[in-house]
Backbone of each chain as ProteinMPNN parsed JSONL, in Angstrom:
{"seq_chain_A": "XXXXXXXXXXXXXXXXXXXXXXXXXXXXXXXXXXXXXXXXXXXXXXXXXXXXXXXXXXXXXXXXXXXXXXXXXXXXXXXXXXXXXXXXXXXXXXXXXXXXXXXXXXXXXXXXXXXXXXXXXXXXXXXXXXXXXXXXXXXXXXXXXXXXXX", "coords_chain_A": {"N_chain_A": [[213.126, -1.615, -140.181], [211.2, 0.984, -138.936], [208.073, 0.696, -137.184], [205.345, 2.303, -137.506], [202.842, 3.8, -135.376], [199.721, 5.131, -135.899], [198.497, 7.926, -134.005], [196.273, 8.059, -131.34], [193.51, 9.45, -131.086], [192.612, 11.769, -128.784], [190.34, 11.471, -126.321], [187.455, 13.261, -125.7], [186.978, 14.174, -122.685], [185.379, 15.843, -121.12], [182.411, 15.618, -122.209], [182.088, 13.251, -121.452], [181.85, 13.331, -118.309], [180.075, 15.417, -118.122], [177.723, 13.751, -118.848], [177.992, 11.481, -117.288], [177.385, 13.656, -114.615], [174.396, 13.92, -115.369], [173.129, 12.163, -116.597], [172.812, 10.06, -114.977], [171.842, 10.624, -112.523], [169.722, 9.261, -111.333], [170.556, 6.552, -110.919], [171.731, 7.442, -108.721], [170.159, 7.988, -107.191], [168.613, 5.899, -106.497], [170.559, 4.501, -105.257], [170.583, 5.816, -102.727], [168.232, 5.734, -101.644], [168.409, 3.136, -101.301], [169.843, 2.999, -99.211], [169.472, 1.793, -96.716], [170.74, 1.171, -93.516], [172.733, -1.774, -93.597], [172.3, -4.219, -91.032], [173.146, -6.208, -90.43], [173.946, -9.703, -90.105], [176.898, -10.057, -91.377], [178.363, -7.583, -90.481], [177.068, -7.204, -88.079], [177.778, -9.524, -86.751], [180.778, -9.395, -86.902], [181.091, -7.361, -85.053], [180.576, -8.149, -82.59], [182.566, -9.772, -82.286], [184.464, -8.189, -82.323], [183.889, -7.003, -79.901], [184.577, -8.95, -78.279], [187.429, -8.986, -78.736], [188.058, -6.629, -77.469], [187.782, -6.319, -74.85], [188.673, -8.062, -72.421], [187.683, -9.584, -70.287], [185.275, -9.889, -71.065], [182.6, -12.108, -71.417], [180.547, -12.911, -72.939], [178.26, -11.723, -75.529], [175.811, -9.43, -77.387], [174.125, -8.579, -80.623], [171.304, -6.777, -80.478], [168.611, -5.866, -82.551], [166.055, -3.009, -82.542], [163.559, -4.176, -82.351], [164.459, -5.949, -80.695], [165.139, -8.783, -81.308], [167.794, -10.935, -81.964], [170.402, -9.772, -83.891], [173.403, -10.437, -83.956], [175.203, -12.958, -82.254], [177.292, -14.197, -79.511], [176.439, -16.664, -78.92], [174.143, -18.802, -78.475], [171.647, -17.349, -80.681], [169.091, -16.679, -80.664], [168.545, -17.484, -77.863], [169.811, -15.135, -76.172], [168.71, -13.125, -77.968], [166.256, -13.411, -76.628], [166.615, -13.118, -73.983], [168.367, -10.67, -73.294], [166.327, -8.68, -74.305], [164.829, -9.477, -72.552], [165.861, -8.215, -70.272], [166.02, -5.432, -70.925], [163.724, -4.343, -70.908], [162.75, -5.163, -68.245], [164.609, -3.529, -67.213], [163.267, -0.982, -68.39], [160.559, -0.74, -67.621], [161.34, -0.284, -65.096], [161.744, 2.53, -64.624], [160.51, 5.828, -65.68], [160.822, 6.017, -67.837], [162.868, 5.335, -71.088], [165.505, 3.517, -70.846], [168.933, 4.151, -71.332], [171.381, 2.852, -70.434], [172.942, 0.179, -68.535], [173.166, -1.914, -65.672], [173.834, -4.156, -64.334], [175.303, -6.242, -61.619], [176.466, -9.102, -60.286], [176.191, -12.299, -58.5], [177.473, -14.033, -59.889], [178.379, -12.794, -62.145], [178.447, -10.18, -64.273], [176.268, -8.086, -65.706], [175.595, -6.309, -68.549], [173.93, -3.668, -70.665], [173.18, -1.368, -73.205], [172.068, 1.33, -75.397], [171.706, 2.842, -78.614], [171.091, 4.75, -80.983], [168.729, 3.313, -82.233], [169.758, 0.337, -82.206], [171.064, -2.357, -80.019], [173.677, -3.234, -77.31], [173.972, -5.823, -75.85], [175.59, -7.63, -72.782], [177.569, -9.709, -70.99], [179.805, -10.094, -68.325], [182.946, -11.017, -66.317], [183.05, -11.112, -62.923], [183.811, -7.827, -61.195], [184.214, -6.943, -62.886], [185.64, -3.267, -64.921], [183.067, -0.737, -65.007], [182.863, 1.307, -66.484], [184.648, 1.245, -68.63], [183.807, -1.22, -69.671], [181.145, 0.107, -70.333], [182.404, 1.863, -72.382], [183.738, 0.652, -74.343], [181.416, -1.148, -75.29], [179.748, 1.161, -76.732], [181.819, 2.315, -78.649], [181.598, 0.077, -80.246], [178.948, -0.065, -80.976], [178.862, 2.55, -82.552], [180.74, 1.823, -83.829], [179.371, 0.244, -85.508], [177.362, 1.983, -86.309], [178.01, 3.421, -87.954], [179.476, 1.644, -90.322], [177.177, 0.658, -91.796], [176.015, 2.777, -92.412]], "CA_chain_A": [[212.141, -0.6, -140.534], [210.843, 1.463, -137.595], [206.703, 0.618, -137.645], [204.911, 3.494, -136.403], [201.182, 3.788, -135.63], [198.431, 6.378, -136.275], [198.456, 8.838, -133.204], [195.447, 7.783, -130.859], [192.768, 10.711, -130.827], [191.961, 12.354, -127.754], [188.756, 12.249, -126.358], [187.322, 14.722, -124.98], [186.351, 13.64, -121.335], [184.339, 16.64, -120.51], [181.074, 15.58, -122.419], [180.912, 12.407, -120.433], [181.567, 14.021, -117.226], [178.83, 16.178, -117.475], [177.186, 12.921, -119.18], [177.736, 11.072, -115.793], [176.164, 14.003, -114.023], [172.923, 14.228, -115.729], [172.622, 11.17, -117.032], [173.595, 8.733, -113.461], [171.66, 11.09, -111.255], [168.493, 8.221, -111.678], [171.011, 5.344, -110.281], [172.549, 7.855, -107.308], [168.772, 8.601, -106.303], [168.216, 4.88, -106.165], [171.742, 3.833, -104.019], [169.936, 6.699, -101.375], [166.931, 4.883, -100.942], [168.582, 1.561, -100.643], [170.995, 3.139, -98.463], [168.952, 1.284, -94.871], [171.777, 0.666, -93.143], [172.836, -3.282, -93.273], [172.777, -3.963, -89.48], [172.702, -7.531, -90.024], [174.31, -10.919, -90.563], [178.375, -10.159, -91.111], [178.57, -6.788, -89.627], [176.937, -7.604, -86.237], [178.863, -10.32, -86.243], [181.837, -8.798, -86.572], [180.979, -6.079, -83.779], [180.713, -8.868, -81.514], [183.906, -10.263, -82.148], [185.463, -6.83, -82.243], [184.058, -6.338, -78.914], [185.095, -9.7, -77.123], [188.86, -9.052, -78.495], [188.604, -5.087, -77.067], [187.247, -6.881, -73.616], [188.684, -9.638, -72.016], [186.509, -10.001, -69.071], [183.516, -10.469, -71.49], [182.026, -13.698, -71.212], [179.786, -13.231, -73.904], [177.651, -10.611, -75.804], [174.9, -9.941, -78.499], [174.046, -6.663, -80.608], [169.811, -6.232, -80.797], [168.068, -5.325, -82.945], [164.911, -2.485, -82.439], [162.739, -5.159, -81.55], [164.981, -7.475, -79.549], [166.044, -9.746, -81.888], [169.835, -10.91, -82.122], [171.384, -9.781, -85.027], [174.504, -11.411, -84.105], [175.535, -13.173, -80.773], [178.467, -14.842, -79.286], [176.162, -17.801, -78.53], [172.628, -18.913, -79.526], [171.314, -16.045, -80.821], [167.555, -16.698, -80.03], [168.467, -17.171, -76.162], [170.54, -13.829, -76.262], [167.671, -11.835, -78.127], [164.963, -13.437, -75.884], [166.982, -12.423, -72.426], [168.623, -9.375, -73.748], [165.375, -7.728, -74.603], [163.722, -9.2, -70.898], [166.465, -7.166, -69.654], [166.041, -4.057, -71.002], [162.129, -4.26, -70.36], [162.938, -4.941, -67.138], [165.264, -1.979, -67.016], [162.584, -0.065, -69.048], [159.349, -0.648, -66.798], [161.708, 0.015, -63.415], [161.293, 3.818, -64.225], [159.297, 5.989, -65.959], [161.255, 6.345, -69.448], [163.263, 3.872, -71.096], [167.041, 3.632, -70.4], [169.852, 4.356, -72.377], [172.084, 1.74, -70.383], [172.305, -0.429, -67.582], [174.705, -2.533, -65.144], [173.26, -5.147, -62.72], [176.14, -7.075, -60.87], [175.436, -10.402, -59.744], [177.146, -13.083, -57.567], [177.754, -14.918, -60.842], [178.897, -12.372, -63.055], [177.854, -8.907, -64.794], [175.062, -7.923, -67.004], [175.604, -4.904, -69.133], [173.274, -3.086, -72.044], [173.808, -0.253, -73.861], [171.061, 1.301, -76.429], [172.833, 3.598, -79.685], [170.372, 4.922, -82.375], [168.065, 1.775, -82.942], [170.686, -0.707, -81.594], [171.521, -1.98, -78.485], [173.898, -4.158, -76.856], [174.041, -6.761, -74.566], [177.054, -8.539, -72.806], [178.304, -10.461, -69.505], [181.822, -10.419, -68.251], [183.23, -11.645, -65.15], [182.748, -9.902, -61.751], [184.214, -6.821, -60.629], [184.851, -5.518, -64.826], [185.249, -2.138, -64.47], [181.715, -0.362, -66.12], [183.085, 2.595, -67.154], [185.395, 0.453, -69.44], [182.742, -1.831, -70.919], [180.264, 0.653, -71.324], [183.24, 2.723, -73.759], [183.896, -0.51, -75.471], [180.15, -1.516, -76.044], [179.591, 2.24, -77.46], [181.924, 2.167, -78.915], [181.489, -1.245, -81.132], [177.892, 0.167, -81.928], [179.428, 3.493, -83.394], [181.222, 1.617, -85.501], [178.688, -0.757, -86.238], [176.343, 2.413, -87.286], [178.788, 3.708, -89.048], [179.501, 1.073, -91.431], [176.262, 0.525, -91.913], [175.374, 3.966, -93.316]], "C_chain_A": [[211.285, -0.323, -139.316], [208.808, 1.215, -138.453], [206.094, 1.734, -137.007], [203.169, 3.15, -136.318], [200.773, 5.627, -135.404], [198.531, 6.912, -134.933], [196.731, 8.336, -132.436], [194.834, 9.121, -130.448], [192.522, 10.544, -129.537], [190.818, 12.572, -127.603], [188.607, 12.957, -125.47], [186.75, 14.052, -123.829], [185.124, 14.758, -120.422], [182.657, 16.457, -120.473], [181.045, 13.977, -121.953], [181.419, 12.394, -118.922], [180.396, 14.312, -116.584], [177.781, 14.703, -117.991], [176.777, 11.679, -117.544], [176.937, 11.731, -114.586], [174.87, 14.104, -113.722], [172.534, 13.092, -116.256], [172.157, 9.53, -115.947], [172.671, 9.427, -112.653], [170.814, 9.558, -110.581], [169.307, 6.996, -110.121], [171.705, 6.094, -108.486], [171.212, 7.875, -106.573], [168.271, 6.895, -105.834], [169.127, 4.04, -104.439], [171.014, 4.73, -102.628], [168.67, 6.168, -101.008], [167.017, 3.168, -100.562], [169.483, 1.6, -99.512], [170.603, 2.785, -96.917], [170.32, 0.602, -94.739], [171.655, -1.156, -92.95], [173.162, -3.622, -91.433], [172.254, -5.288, -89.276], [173.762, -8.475, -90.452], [176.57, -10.401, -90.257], [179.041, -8.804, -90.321], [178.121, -6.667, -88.311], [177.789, -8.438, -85.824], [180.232, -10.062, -86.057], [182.24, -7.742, -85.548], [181.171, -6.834, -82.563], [182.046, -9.888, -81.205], [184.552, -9.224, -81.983], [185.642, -6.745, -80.532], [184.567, -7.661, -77.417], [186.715, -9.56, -77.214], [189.148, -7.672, -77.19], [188.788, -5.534, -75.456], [187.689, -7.97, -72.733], [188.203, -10.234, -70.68], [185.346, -10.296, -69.468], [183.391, -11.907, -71.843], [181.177, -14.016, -72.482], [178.993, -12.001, -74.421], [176.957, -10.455, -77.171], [174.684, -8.816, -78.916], [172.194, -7.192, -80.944], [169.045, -5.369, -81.665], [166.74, -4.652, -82.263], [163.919, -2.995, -81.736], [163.089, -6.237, -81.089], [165.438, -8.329, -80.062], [167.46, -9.088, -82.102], [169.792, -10.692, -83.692], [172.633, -10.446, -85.099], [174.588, -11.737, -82.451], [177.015, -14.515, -80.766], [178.111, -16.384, -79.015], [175.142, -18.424, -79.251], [172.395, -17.698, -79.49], [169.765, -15.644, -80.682], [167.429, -16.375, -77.911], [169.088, -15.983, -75.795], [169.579, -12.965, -76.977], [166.549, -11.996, -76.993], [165.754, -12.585, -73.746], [167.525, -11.067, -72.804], [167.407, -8.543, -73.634], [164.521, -7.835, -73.134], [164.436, -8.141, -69.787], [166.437, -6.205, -69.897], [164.442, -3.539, -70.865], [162.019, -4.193, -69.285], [163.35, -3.261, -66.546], [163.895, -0.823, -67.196], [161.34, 0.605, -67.882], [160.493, -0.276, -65.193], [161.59, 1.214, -63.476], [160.528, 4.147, -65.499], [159.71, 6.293, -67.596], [162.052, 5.104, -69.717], [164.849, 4.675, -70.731], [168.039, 3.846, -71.291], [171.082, 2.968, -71.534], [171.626, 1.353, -69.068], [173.13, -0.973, -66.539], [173.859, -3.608, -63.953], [174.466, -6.273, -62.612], [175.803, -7.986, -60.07], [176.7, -10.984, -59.222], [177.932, -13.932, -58.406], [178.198, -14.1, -61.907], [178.467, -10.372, -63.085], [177.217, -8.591, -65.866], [175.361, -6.566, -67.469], [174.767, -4.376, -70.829], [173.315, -1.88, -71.959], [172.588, 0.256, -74.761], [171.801, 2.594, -76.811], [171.848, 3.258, -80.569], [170.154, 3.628, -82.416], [168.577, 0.653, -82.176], [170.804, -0.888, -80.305], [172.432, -3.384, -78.426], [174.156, -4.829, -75.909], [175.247, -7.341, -74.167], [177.042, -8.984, -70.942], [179.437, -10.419, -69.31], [181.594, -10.971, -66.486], [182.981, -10.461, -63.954], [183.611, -9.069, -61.306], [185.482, -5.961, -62.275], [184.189, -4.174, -63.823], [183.633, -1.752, -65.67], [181.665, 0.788, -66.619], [183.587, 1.905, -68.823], [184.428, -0.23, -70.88], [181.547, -0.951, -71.712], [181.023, 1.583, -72.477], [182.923, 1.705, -74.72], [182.554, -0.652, -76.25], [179.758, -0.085, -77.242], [180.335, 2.342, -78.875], [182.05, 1.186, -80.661], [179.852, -1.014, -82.168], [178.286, 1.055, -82.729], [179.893, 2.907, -84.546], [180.429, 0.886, -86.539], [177.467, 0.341, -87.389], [176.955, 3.024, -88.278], [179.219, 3.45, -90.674], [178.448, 1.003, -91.965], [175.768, 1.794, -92.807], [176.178, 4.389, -94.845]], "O_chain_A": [[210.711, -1.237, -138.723], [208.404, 1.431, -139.596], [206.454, 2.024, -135.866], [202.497, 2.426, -137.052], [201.264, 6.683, -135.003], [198.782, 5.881, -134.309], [195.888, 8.295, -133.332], [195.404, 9.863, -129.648], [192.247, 9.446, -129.054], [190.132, 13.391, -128.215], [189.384, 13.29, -124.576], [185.887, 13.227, -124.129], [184.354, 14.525, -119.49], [181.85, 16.77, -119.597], [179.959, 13.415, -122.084], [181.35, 11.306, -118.352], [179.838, 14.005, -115.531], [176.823, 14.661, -117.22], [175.723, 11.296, -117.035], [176.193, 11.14, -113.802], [174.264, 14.268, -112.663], [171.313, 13.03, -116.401], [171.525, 8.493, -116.146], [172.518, 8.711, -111.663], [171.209, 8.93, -109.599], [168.903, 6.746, -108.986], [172.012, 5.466, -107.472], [171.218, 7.776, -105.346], [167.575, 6.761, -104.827], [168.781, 3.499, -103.389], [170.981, 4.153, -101.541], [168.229, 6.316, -99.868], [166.295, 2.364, -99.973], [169.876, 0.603, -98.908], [171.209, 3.309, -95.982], [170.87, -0.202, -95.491], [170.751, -1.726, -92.338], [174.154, -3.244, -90.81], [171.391, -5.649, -88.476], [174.566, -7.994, -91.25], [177.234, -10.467, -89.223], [180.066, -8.915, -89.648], [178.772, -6.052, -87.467], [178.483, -8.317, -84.814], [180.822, -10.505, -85.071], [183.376, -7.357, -85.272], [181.789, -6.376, -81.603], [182.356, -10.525, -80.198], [185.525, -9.433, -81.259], [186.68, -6.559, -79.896], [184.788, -7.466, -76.221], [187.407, -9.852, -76.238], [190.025, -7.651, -76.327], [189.789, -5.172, -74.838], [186.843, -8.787, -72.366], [188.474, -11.354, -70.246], [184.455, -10.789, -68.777], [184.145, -12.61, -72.516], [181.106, -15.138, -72.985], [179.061, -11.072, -73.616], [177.338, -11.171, -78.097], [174.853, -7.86, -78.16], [172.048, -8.091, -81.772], [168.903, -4.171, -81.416], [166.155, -5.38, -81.462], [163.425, -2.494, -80.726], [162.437, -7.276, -80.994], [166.308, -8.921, -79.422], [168.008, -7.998, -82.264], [169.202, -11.401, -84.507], [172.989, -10.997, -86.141], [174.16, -10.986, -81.575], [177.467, -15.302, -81.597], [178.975, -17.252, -78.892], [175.192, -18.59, -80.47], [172.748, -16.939, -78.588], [169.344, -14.49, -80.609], [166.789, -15.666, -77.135], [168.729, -15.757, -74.639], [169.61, -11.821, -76.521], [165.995, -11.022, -76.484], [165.326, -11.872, -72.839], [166.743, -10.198, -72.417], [167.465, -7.635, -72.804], [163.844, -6.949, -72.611], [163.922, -7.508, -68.865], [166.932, -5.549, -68.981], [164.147, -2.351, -70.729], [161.277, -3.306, -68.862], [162.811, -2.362, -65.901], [163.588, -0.001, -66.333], [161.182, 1.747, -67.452], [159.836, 0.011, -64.192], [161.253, 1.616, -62.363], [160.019, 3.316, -66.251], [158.907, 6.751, -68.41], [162.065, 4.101, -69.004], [165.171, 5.836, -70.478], [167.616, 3.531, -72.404], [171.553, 2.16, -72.334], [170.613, 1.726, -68.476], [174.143, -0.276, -66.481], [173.464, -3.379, -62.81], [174.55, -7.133, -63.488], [174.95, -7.827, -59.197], [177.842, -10.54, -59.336], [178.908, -14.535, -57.959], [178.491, -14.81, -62.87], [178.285, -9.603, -62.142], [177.671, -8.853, -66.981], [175.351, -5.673, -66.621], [175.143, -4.793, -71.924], [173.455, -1.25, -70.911], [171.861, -0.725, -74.92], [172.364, 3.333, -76.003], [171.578, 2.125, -80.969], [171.049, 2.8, -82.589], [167.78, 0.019, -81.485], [170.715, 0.011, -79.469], [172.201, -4.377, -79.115], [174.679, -4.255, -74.954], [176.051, -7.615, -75.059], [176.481, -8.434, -69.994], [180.21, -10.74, -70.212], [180.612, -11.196, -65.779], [182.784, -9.256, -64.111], [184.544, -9.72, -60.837], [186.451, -5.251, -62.543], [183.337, -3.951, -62.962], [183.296, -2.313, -66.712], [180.674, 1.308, -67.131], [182.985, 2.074, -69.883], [184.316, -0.04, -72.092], [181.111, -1.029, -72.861], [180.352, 2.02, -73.412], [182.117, 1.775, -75.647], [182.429, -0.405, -77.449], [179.527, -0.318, -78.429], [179.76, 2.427, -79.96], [182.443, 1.561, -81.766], [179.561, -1.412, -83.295], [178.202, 0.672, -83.896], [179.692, 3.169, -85.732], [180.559, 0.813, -87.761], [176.942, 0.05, -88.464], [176.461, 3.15, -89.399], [179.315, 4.177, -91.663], [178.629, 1.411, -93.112], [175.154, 1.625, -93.861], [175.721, 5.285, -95.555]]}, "seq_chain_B": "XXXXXXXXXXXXXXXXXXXXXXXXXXXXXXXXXXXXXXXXXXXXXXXXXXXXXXXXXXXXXXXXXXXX", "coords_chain_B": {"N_chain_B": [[222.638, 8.564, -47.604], [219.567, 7.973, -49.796], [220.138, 6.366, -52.71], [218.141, 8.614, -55.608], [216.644, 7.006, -57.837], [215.913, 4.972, -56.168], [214.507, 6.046, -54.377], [212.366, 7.005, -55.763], [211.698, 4.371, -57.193], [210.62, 3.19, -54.818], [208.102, 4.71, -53.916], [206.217, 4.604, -55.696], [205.891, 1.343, -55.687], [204.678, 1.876, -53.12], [202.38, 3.327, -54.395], [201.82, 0.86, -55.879], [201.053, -0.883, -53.467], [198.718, 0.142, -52.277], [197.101, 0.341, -54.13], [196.435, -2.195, -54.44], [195.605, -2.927, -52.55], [192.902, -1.487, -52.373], [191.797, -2.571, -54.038], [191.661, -4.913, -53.18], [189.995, -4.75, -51.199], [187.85, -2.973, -52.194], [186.651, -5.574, -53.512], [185.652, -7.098, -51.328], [183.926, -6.116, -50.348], [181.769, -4.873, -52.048], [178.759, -5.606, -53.009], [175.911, -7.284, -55.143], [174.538, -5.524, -56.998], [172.008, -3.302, -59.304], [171.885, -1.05, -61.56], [170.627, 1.812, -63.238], [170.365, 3.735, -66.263], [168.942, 6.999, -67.766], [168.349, 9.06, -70.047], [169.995, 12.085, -70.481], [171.588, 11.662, -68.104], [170.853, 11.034, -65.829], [170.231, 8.721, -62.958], [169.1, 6.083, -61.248], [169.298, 3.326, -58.526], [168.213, -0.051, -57.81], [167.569, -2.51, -55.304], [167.99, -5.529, -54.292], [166.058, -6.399, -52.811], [163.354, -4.475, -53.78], [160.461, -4.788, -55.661], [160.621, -4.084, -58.226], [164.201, -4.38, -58.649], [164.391, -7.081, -58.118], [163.046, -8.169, -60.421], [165.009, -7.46, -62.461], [167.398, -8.161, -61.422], [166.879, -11.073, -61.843], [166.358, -11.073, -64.499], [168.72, -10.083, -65.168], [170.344, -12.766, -64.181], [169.362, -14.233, -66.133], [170.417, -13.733, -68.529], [172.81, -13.888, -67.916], [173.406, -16.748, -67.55], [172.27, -17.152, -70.267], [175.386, -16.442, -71.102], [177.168, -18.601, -70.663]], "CA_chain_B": [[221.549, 8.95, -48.269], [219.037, 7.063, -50.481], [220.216, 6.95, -54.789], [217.373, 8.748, -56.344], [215.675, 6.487, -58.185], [215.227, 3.945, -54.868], [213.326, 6.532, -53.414], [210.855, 6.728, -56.547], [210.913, 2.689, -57.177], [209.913, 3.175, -53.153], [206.884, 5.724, -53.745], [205.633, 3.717, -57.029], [205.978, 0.402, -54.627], [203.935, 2.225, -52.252], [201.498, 3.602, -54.884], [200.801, -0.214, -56.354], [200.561, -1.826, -52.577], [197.702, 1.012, -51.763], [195.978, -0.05, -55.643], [195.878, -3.698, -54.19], [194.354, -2.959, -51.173], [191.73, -1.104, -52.791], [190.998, -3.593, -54.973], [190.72, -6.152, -52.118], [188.749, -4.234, -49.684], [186.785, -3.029, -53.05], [186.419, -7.153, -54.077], [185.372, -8.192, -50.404], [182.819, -5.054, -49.884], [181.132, -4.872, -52.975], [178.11, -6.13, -52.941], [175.349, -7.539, -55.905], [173.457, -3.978, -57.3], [171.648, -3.116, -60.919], [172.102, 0.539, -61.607], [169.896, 1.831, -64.761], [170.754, 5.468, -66.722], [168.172, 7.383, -68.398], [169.238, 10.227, -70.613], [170.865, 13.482, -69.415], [172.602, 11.293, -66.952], [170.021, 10.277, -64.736], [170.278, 6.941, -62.444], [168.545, 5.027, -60.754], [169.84, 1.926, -58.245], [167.869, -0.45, -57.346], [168.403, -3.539, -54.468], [166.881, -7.127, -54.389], [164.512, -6.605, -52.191], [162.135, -3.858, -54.831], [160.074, -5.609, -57.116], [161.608, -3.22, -59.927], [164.975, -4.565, -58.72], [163.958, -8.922, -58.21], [162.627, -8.253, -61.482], [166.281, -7.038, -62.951], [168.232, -9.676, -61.098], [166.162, -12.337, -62.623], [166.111, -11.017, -66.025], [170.032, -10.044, -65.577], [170.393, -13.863, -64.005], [169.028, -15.474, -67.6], [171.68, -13.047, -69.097], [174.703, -14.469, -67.572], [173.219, -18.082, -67.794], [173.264, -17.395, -71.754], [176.665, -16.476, -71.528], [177.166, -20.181, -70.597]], "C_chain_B": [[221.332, 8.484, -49.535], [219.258, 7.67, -51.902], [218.518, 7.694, -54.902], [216.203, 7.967, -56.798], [215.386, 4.906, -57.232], [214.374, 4.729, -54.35], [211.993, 6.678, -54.857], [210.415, 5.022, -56.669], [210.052, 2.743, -55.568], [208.185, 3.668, -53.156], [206.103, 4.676, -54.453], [205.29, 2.153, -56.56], [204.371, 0.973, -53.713], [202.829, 2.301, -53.039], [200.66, 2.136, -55.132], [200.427, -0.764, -55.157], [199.121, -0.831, -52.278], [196.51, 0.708, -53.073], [195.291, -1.409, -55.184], [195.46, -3.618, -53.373], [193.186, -2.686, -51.19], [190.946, -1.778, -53.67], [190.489, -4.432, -54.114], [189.677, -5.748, -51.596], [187.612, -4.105, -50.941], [185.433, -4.399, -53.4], [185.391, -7.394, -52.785], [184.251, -7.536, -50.028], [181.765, -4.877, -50.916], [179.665, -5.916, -52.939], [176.93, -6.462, -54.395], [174.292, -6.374, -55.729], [172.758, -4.031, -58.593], [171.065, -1.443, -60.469], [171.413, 0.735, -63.332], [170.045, 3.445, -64.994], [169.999, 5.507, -67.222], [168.674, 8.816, -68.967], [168.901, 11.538, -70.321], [171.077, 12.623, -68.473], [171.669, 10.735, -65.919], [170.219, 9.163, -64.169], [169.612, 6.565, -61.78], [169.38, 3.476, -59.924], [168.522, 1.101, -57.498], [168.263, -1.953, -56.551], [167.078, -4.324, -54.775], [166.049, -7.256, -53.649], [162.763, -5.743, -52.553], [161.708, -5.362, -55.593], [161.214, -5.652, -58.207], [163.115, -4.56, -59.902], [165.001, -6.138, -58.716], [163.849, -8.975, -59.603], [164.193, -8.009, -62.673], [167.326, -8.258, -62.186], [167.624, -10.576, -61.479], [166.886, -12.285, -64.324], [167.99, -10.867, -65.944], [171.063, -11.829, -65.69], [170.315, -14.732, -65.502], [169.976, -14.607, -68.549], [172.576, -14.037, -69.592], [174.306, -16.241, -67.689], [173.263, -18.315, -69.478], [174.246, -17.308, -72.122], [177.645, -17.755, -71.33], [178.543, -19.83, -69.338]], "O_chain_B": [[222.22, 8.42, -50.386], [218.903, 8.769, -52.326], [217.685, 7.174, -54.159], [215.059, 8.111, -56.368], [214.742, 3.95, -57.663], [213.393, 4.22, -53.808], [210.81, 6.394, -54.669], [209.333, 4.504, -56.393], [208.918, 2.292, -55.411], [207.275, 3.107, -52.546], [205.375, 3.917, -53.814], [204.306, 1.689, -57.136], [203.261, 0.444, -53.783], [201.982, 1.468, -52.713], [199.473, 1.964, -54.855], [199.349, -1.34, -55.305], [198.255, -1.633, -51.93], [195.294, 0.845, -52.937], [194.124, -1.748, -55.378], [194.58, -4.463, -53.211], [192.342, -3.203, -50.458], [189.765, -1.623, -53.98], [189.307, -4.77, -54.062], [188.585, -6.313, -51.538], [186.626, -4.842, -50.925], [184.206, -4.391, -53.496], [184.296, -7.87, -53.083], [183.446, -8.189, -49.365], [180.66, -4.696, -50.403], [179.868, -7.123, -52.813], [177.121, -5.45, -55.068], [173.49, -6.207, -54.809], [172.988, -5.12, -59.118], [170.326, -0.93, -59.629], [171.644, 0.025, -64.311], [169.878, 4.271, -64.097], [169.614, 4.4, -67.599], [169.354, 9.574, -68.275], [167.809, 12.004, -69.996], [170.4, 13.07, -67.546], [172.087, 9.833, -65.192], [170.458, 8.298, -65.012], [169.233, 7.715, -61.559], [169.963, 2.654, -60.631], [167.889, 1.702, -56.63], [169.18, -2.602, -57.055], [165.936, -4.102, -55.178], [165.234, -8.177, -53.711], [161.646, -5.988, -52.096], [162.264, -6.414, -55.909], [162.04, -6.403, -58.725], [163.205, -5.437, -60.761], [165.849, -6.537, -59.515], [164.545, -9.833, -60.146], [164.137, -8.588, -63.758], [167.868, -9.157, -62.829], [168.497, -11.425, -61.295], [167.568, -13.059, -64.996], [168.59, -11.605, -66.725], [171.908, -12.175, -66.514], [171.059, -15.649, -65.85], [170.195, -15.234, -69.586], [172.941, -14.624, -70.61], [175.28, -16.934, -67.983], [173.919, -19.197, -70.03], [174.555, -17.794, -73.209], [178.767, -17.811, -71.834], [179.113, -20.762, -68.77]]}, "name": "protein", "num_of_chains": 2, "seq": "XXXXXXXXXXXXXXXXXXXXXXXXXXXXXXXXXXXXXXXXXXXXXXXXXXXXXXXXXXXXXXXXXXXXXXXXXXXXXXXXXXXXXXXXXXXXXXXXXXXXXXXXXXXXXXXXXXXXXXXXXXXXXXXXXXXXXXXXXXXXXXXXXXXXXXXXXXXXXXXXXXXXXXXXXXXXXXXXXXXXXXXXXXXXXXXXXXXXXXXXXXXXXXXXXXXXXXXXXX"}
């Protein structure tokens, strides 16, 4: 004996459509005000691993936050916000605006910072990296970092 | 008279010994600088004997000493 069942009504999906429109706006208006970009903890960190695989002359490197603190670093992340930021002060006070990047080549290596909407980053590689190169990469690594973030 | 592609392996030969030379002479001439951009392209170099620039080799110095 074949069993059959009752035919499952159709609902109508239109009235909670528009039910999702007018009723959800509340929770979309909220996700837009929480929407400060995360520009901390696993996505810095991951920018800075992104950018020692892209790199292999970098020695090391940290992304900054606004006011100098590390958000993430390849090392301690206190001694990498506190020199990071003396370097770009440095940079800053040597002329009469601040800098958008930087490059000082040393007998011991290479210093390079970068500053990207809010962010900036810092890094070392070995001597005679090209600085066209690193400064793509570093740009790079923030792009994506503001990216995700938004 | 020389196959073809001996005379390009030849040129391409030639091209990388003229890359490594420029790298050496680059390597052995190069000297310790800090170059700073300001936007629209602007630069700035400064040498170790400015303040500005002592002050940037220092601060670049505690850099590369965090990079261990």
């Amino acid at each position: 004996m074949a069993r059959t069942r009752a035919p499952i009504p159709q609902a109508i999906t239109t009235a909670s459509q528009d039910a999702r429109s007018s009723d959800t706006s509340y929770m979309f208006a909220e996700m837009a005000v929480d929407a400060e970009p995360d520009r901390s903890g696993a996505s810095a960190q991951s920018a800075v691993a992104r950018l020692g695989e892209m790199s292999p002359d970098l020695r090391g490197c940290a992304i900054l936050a606004a006011d100098g603190h590390a958000l993430a670093a390849s090392g301690d992340a206190e001694r990498w916000g506190s020199a990071g930021s003396a370097l770009l002060a440095a940079a800053d006070a040597a002329g009469d605006e601040p800098v958008t990047h930087l490059h000082v080549a040393t007998e011991d290596g290479e210093a390079f910072a970068l500053r990207h909407e809010g962010l900036a980053v810092v890094a070392v590689a070995d001597r005679f990296t090209l600085a066209s190169l690193m400064f793509f990469d570093m740009r790079a690594v923030l792009r994506d970092l503001i990216r995700e973030a938004a | 008279m020389q196959k073809p592609q001996r005379t390009i392996l030849g040129r391409v030969s030639a091209y990388a010994d003229e890359a490594t030379g420029f790298l050496r002479r680059r390597r052995m001439t190069r000297k310790p600088f800090a170059r700073v951009y300001h936007p629209g392209g602007r630069s700035a170099a400064f040498s170790s004997e400015t303040a500005e620039g002592r002050r940037l080799f220092a601060a670049a110095a505690d850099l590369i000493d965090a990079a261990g």
